[in-house]
N, CA, C and O atoms as a Tinker XYZ file with bonds, in Angstrom:
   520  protein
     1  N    279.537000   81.516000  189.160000    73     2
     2  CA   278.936000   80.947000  190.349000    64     1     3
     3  C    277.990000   79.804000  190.009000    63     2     4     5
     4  O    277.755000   79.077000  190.975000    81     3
     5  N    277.289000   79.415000  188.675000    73     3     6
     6  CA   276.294000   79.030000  188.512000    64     5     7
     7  C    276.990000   77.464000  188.096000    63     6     8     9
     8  O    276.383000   76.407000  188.266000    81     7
     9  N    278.138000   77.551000  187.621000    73     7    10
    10  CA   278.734000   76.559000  187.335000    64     9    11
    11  C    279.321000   75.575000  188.364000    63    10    12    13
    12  O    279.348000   74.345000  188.324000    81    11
    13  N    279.957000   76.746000  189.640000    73    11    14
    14  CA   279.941000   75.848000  191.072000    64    13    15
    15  C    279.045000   75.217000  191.919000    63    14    16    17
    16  O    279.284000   74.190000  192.554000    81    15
    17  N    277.948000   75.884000  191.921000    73    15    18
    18  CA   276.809000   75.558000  191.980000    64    17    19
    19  C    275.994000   74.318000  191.406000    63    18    20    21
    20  O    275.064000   73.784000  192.010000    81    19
    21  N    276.348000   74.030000  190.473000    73    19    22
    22  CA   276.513000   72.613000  189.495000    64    21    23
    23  C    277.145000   71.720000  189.902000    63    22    24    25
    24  O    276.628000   70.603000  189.896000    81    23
    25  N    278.474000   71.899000  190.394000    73    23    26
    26  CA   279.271000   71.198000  190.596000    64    25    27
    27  C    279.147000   70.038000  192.293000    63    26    28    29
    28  O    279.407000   68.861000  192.544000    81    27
    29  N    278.691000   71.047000  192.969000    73    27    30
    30  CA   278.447000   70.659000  194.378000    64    29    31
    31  C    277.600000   69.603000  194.442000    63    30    32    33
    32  O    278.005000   68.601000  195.031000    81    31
    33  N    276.154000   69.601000  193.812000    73    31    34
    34  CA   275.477000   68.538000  193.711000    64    33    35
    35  C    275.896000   67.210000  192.973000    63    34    36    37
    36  O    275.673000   66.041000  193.286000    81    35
    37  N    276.482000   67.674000  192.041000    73    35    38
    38  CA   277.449000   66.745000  191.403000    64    37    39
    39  C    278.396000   65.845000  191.951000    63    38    40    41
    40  O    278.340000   64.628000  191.774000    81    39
    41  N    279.483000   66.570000  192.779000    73    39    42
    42  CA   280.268000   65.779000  193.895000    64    41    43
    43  C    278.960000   64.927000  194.633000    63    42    44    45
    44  O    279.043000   63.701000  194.712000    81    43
    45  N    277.739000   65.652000  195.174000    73    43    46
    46  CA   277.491000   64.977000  196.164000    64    45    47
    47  C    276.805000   63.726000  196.061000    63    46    48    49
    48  O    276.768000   62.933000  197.002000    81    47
    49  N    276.067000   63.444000  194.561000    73    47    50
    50  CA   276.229000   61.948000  194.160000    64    49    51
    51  C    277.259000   61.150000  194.207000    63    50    52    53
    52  O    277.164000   60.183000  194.963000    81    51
    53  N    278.498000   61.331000  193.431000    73    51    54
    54  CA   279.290000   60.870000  193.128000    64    53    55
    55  C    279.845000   60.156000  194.605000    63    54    56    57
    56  O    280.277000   59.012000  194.464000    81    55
    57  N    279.878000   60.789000  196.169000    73    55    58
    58  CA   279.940000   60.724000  197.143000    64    57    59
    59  C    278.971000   59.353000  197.729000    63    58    60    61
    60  O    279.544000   58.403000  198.263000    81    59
    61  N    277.578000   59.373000  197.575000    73    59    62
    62  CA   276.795000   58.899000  197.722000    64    61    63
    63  C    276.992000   57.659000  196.839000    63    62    64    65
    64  O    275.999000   56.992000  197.128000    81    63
    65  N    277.743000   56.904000  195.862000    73    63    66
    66  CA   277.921000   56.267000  195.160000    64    65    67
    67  C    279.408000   55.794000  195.701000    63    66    68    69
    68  O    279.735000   54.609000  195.636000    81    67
    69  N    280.021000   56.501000  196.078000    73    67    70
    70  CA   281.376000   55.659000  196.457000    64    69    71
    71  C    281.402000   55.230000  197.940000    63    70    72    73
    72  O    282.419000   54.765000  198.453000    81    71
    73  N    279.894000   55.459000  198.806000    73    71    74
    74  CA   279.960000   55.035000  199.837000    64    73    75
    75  C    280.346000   55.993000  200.762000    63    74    76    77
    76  O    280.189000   55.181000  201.673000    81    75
    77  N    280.650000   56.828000  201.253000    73    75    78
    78  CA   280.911000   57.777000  201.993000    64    77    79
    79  C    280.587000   57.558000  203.045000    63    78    80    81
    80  O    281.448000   57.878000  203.866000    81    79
    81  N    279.436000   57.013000  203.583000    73    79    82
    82  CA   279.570000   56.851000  205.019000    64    81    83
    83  C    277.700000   57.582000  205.283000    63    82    84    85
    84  O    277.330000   58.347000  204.393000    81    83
    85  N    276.979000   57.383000  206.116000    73    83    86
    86  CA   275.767000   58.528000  206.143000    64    85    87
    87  C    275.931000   59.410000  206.651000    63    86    88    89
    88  O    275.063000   60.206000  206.292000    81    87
    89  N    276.878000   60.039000  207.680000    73    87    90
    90  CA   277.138000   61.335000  207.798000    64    89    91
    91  C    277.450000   62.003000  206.999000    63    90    92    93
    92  O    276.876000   63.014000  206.594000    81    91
    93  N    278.853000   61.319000  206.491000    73    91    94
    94  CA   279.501000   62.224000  204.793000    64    93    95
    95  C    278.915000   62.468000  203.745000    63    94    96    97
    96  O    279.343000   63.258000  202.904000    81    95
    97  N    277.033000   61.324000  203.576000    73    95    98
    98  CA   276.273000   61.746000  202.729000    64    97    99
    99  C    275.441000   62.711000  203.315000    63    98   100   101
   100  O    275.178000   63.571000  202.474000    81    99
   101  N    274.957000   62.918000  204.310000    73    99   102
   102  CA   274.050000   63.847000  204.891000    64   101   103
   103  C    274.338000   64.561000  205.026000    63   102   104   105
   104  O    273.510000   65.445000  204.804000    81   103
   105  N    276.033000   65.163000  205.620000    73   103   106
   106  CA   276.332000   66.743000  204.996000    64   105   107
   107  C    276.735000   67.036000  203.289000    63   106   108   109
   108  O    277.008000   68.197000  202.986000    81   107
   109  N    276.756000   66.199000  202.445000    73   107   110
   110  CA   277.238000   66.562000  200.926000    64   109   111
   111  C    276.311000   66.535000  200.380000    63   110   112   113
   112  O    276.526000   67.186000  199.358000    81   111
   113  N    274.577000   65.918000  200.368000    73   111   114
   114  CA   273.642000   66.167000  200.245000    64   113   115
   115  C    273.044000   67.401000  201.275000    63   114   116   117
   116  O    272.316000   68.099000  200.568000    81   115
   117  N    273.057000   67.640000  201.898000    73   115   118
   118  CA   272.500000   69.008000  202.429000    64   117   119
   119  C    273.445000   70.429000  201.935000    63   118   120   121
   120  O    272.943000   71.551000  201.991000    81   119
   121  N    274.573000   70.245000  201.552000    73   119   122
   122  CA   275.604000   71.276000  200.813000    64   121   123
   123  C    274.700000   71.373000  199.437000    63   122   124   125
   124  O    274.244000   72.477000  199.141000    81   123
   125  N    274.398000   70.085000  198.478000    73   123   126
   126  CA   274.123000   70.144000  197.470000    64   125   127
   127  C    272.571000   70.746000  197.389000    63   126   128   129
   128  O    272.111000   71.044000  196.287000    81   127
   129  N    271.949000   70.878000  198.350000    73   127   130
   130  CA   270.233000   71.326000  198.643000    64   129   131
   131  C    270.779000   73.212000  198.853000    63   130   132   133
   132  O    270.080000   73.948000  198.156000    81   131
   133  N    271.384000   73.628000  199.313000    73   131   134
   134  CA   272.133000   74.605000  199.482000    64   133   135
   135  C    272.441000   75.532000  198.240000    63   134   136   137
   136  O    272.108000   76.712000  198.126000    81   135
   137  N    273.106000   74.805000  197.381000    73   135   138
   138  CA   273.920000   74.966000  196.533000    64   137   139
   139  C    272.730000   75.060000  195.386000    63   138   140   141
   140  O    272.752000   75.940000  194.525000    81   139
   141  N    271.903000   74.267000  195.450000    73   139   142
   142  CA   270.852000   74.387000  194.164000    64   141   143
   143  C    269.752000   75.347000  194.558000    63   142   144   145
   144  O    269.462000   76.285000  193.816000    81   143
   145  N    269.174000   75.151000  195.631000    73   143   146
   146  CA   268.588000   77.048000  196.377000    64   145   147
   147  C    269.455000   78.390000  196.232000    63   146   148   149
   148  O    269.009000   79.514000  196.004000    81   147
   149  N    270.694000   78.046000  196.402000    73   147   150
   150  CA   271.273000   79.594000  196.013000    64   149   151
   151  C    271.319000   79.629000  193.991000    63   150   152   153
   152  O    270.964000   80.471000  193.166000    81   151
   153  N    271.805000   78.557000  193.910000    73   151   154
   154  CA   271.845000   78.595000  192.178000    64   153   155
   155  C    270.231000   78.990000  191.473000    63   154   156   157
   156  O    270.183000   79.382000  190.307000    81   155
   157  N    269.053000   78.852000  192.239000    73   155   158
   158  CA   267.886000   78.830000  191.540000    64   157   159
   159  C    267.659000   80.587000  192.098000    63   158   160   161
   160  O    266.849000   81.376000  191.612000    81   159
   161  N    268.549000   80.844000  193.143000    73   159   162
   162  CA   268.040000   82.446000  193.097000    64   161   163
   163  C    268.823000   83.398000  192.255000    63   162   164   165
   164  O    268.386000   84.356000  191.616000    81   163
   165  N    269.918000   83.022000  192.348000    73   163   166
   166  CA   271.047000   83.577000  190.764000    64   165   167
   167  C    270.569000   83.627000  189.395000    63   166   168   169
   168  O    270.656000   84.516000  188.547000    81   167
   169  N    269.971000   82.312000  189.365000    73   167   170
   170  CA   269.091000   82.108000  188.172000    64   169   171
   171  C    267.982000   83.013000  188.105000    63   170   172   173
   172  O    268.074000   84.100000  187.535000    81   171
   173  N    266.966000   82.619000  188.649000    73   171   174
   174  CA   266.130000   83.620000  188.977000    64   173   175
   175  C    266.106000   85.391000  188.694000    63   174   176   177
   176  O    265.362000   86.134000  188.053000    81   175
   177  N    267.286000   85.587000  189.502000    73   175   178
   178  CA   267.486000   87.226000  189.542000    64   177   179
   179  C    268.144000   87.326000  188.111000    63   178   180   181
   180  O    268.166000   88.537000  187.891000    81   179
   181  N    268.608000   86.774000  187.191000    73   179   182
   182  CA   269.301000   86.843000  186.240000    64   181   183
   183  C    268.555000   87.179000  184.908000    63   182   184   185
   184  O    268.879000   88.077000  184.130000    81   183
   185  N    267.247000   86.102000  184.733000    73   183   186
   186  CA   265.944000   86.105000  184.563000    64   185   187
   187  C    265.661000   87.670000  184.460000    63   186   188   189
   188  O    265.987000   88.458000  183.572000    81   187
   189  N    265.025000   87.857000  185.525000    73   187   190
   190  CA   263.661000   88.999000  185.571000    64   189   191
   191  C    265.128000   90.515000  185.087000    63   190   192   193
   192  O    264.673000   91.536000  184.571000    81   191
   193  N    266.732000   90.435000  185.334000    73   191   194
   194  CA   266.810000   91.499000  185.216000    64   193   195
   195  C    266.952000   91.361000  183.342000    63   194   196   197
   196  O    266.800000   92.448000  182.785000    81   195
   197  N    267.175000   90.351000  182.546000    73   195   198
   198  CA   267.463000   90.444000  181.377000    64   197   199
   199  C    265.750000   90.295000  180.292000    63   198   200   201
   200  O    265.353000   90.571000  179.160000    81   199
   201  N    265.370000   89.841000  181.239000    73   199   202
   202  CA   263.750000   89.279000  180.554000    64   201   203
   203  C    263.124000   90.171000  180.027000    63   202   204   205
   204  O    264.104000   90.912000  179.946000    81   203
   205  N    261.972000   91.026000  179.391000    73   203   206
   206  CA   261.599000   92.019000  178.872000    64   205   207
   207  C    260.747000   91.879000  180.294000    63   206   208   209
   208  O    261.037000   90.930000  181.022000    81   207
   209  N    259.571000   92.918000  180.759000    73   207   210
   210  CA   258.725000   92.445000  181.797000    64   209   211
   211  C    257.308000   91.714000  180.878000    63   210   212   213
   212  O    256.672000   90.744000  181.290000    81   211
   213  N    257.023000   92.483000  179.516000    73   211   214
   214  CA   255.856000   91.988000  178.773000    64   213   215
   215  C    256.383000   90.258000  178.950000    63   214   216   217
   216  O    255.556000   89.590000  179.569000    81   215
   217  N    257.484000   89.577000  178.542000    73   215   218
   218  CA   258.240000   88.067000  178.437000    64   217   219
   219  C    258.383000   87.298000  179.593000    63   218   220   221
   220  O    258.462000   86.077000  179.462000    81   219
   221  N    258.437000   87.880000  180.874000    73   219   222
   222  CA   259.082000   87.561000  181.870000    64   221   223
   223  C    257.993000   85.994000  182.244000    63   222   224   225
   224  O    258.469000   84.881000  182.467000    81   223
   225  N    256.611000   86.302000  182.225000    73   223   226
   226  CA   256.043000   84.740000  182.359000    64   225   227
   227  C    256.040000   83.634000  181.651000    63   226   228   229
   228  O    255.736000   82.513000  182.059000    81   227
   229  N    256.452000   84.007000  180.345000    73   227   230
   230  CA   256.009000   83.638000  179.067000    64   229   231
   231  C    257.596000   82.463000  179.337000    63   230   232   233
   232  O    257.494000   81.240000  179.245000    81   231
   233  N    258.695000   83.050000  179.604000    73   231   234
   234  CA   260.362000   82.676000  179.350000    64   233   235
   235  C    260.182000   81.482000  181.166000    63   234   236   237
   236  O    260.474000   80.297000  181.328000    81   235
   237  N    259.629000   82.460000  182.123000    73   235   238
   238  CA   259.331000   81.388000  183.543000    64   237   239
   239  C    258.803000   80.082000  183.296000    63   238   240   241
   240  O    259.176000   78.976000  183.688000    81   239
   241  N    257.723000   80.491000  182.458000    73   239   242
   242  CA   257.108000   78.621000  182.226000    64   241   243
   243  C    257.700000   78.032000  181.398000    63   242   244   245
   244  O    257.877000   76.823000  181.546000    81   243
   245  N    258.237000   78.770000  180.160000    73   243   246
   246  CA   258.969000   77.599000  179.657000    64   245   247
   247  C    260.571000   77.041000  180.495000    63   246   248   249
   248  O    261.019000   75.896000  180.437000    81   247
   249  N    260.928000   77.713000  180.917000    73   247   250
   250  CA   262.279000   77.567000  182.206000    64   249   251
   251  C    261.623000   76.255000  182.719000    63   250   252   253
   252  O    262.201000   75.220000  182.386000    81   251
   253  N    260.780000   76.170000  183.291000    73   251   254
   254  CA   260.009000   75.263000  184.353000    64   253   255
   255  C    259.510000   74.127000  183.534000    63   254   256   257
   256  O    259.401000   73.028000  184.079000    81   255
   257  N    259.252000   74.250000  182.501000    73   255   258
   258  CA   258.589000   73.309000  181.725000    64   257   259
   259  C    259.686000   72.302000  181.101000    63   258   260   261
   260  O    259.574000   71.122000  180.767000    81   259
   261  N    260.806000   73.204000  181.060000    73   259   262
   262  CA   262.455000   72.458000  180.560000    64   261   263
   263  C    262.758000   71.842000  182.129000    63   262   264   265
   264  O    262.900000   70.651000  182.407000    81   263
   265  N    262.795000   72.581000  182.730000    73   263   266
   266  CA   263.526000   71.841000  184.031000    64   265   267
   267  C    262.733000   70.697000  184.863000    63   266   268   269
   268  O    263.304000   69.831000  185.525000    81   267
   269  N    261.495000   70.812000  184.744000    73   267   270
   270  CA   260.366000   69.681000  185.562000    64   269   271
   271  C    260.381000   68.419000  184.031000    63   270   272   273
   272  O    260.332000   67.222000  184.315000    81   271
   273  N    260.419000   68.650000  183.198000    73   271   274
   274  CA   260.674000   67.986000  182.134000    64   273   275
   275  C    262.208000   66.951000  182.593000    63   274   276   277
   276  O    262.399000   65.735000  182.615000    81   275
   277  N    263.119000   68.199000  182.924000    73   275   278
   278  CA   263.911000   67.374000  182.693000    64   277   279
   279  C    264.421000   66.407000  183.790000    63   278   280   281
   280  O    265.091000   65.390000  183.616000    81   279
   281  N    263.930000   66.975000  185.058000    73   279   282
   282  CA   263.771000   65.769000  186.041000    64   281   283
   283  C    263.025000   64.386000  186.531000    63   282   284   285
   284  O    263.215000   63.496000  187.360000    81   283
   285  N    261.701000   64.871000  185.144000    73   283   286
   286  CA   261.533000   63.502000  185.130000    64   285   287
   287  C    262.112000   62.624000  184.028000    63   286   288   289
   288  O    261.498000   61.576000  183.827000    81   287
   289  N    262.812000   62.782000  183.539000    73   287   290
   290  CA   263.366000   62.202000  182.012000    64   289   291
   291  C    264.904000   61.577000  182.703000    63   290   292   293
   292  O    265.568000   60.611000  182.327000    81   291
   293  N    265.118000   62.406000  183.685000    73   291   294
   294  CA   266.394000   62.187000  184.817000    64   293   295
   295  C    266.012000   60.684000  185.734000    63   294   296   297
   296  O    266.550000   59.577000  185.706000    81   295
   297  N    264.926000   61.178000  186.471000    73   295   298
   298  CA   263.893000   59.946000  187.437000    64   297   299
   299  C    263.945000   58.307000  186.478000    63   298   300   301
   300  O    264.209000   57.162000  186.844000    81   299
   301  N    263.549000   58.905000  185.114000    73   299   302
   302  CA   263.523000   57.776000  184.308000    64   301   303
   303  C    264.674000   57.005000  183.841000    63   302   304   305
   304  O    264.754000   55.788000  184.010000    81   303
   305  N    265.714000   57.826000  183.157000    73   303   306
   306  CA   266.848000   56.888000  182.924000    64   305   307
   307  C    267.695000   56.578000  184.420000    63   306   308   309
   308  O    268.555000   55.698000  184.367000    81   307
   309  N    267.488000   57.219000  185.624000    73   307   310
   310  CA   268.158000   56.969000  186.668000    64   309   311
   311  C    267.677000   55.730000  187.352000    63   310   312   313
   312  O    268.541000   54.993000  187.827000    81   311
   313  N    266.075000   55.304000  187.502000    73   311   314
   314  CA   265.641000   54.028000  187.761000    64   313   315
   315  C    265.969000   53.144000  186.879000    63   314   316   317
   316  O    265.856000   52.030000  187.390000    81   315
   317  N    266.421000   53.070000  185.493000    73   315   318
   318  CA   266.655000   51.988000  184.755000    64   317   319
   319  C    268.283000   51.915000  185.204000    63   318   320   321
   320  O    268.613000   50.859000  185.745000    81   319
   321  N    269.042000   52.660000  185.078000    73   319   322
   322  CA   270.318000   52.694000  185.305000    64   321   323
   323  C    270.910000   52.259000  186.530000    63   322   324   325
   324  O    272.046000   51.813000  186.699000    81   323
   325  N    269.818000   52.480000  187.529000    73   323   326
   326  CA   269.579000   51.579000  188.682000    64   325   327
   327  C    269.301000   50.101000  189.081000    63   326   328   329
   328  O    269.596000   49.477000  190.100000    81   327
   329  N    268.532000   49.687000  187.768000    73   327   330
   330  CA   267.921000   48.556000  187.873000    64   329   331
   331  C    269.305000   47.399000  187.175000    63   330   332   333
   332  O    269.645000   46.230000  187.361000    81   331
   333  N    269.643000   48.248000  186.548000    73   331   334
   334  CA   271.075000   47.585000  185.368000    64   333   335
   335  C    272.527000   47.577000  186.502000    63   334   336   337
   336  O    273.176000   46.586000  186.836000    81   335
   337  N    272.706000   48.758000  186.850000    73   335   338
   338  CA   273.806000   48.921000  187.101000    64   337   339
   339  C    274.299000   48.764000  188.605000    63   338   340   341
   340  O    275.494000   48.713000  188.896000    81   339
   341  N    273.017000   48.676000  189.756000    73   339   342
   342  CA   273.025000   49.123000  190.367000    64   341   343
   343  C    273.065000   50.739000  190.920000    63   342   344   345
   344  O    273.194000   51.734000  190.205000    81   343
   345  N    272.874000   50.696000  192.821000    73   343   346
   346  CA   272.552000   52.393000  193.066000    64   345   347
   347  C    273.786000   52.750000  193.065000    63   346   348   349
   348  O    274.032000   53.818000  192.504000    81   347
   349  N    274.770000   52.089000  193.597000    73   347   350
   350  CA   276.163000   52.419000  193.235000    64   349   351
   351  C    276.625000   53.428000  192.135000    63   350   352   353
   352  O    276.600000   54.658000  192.142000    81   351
   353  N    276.880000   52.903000  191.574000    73   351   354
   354  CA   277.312000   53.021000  189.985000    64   353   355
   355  C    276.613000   54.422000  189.562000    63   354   356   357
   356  O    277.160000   55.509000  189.372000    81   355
   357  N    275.223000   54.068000  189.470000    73   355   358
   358  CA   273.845000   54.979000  189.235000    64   357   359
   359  C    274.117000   56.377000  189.748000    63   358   360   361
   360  O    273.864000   57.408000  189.125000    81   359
   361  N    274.751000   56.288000  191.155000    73   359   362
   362  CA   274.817000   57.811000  191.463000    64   361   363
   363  C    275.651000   58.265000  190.722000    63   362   364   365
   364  O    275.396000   59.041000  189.801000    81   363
   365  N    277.410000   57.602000  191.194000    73   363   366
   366  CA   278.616000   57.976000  190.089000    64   365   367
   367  C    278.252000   58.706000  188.370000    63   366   368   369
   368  O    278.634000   59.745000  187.832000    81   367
   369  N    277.458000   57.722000  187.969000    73   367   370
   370  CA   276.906000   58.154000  186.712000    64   369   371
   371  C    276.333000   59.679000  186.428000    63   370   372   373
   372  O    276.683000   60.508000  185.587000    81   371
   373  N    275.317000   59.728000  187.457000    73   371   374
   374  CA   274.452000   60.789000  187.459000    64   373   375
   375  C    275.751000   62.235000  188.394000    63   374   376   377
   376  O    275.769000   63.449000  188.189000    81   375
   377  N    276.502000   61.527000  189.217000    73   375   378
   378  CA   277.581000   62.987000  189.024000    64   377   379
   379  C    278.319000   63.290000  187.981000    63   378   380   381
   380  O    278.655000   64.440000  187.698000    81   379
   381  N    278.674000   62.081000  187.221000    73   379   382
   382  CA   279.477000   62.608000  185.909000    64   381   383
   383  C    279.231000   63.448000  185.418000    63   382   384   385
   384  O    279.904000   64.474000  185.317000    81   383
   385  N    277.433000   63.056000  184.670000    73   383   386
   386  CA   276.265000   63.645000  183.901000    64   385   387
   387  C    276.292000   65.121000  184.460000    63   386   388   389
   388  O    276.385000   66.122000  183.750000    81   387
   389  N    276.191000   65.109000  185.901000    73   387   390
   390  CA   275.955000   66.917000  186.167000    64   389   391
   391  C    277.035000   67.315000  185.885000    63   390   392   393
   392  O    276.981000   68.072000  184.916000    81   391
   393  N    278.406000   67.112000  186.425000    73   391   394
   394  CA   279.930000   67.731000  186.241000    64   393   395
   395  C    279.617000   67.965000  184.628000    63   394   396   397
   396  O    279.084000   69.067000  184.498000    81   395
   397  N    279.786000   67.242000  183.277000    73   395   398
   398  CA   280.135000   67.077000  182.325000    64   397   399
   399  C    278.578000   68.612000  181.946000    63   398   400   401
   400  O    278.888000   69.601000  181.283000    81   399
   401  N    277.089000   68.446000  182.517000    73   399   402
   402  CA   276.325000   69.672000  182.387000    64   401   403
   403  C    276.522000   70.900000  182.781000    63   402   404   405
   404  O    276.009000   71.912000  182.304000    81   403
   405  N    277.355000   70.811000  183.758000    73   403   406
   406  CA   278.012000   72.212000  184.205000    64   405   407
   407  C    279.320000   72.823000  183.817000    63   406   408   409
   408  O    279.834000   73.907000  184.094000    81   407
   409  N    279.775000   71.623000  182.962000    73   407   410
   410  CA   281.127000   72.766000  182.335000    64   409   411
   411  C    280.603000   73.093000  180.971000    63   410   412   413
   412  O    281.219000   73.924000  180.304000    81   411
   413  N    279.526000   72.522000  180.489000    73   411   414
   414  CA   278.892000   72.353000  179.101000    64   413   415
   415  C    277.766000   74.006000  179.214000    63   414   416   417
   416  O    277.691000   74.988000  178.476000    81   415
   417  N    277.174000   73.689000  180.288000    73   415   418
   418  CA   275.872000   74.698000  179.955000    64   417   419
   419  C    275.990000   75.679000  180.917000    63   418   420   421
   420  O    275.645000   76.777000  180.480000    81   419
   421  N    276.565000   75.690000  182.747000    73   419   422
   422  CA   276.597000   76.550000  183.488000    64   421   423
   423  C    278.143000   77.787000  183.380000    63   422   424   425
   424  O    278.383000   78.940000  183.740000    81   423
   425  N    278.827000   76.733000  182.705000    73   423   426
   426  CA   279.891000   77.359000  182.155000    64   425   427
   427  C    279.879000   78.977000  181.009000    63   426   428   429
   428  O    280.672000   79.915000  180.921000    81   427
   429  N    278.775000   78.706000  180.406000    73   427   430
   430  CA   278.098000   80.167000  179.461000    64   429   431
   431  C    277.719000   81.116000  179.937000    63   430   432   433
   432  O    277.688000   82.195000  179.345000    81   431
   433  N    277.296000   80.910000  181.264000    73   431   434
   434  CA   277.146000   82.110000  182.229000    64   433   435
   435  C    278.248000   82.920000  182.787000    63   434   436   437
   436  O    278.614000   82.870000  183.961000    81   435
   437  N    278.749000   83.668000  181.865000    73   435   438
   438  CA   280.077000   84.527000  182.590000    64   437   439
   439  C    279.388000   86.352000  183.038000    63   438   440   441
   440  O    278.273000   86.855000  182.903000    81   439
   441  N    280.206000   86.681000  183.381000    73   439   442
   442  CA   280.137000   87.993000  183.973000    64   441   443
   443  C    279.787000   88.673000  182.095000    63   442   444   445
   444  O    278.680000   89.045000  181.707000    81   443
   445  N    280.518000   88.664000  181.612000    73   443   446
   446  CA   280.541000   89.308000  180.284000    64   445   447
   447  C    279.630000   88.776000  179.460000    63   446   448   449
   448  O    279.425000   89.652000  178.619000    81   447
   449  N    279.090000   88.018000  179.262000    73   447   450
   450  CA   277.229000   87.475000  179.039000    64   449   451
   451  C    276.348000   87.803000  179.510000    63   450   452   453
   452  O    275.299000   87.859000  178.869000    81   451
   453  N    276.401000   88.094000  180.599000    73   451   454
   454  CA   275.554000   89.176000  181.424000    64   453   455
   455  C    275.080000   89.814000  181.040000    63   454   456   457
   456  O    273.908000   89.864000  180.667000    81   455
   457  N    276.511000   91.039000  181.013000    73   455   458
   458  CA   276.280000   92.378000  180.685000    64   457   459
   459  C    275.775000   92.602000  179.689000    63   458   460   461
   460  O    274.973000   93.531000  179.601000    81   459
   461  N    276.260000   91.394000  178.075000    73   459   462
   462  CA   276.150000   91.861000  176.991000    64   461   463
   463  C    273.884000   91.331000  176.976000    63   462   464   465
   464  O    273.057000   91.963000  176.319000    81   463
   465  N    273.676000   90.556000  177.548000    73   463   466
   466  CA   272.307000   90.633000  177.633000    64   465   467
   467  C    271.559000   91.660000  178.092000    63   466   468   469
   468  O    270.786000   92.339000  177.416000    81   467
   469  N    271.845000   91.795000  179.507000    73   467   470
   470  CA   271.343000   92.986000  180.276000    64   469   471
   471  C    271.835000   94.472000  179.104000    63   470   472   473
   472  O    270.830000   95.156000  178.912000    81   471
   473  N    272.542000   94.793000  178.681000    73   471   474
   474  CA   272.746000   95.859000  177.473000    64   473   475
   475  C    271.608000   95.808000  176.542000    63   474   476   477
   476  O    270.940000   96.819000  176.331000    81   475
   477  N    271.377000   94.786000  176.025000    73   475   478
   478  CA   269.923000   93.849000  174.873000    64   477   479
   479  C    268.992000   94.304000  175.571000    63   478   480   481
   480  O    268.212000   95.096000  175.042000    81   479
   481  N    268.802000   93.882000  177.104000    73   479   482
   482  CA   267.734000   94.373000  176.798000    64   481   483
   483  C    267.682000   95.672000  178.207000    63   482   484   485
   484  O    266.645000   95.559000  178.861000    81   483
   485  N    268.088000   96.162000  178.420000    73   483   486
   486  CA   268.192000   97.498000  178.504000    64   485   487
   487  C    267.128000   98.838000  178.234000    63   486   488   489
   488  O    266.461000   99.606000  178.928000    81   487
   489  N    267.431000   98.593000  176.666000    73   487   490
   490  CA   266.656000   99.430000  175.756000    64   489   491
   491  C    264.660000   99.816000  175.830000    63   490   492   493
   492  O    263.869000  100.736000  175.623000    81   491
   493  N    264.708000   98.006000  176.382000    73   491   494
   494  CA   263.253000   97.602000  176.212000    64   493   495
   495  C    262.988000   98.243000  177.956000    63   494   496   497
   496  O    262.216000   99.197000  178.042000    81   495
   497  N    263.329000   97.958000  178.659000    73   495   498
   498  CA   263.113000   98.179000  180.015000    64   497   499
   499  C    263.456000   99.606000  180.386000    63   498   500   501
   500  O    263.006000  100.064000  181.436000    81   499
   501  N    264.316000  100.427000  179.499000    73   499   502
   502  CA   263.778000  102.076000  179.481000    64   501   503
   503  C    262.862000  102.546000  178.987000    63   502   504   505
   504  O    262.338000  103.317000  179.792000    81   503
   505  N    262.075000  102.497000  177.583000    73   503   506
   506  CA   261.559000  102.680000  177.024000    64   505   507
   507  C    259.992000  103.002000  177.596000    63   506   508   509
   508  O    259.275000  102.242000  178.248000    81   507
   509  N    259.715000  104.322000  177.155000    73   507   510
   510  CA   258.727000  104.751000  177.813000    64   509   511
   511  C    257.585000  103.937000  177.444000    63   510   512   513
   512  O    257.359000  103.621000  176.276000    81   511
   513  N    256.710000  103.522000  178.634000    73   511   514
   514  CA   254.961000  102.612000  177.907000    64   513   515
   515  C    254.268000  103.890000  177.420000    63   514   516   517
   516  O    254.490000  105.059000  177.736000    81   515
   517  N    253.506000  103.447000  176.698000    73   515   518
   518  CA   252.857000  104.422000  175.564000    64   517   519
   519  C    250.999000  103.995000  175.737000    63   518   520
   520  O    250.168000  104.552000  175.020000    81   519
């Protein structure tokens, strides 16, 4: 799911770059606002059930610290790529970039990665506090 979820926002630049029209961007951008709210609660719940609970803030900020990181590092090469290439182009680009991040990194998230985490840590989250 986390990988479709990727994908949607992805189209919906790529959309926004080939001109679509502002309706056709205003519903493929509001799909893609959608799509990254349900993906951040998947994420999320995925998180706290594999996380130790002693880890669970410790693994949140750095999550946040990678991802606010990486939207501005995004902001940055996307205004230059803008300034070069035009907004055109710029979006196209930046859907590639997500498509090509979501078969790369959202793609590792399978059902059977899961489990074999949630099994890991398992152990820690029975374990009587002392």
């Amino acid at each position: 799911m986390t990988w479709l979820a990727a994908l949607v926002p992805a189209a919906g630049y790529v959309v926004l770059g080939l001109g679509g029209g502002i309706v056709l961007s205003e519903i493929v951008m509001f799909l893609a606002a959608v799509a990254t709210a349900l993906n951040q609660i998947v994420v999320s719940t995925l998180r706290q059930a594999v996380v130790p609970d002693g880890l669970l803030g410790r693994v949140t900020a750095g999550y946040r610290l990678i991802v606010l990181g990486a939207v501005s590092v995004g902001a940055l090469l996307g205004g230059g790529l803008g300034r070069r290439l035009g907004p055109e182009t710029t979006f196209v680009v930046c859907g590639a970039g997500l498509a090509a991040a979501a078969v790369v990194f959202a793609s590792r998230v399978t059902i059977r990665a899961l489990r074999e985490a949630e099994e890991v840590a398992l152990p820690a989250v029975t374990e009587p506090v002392s």
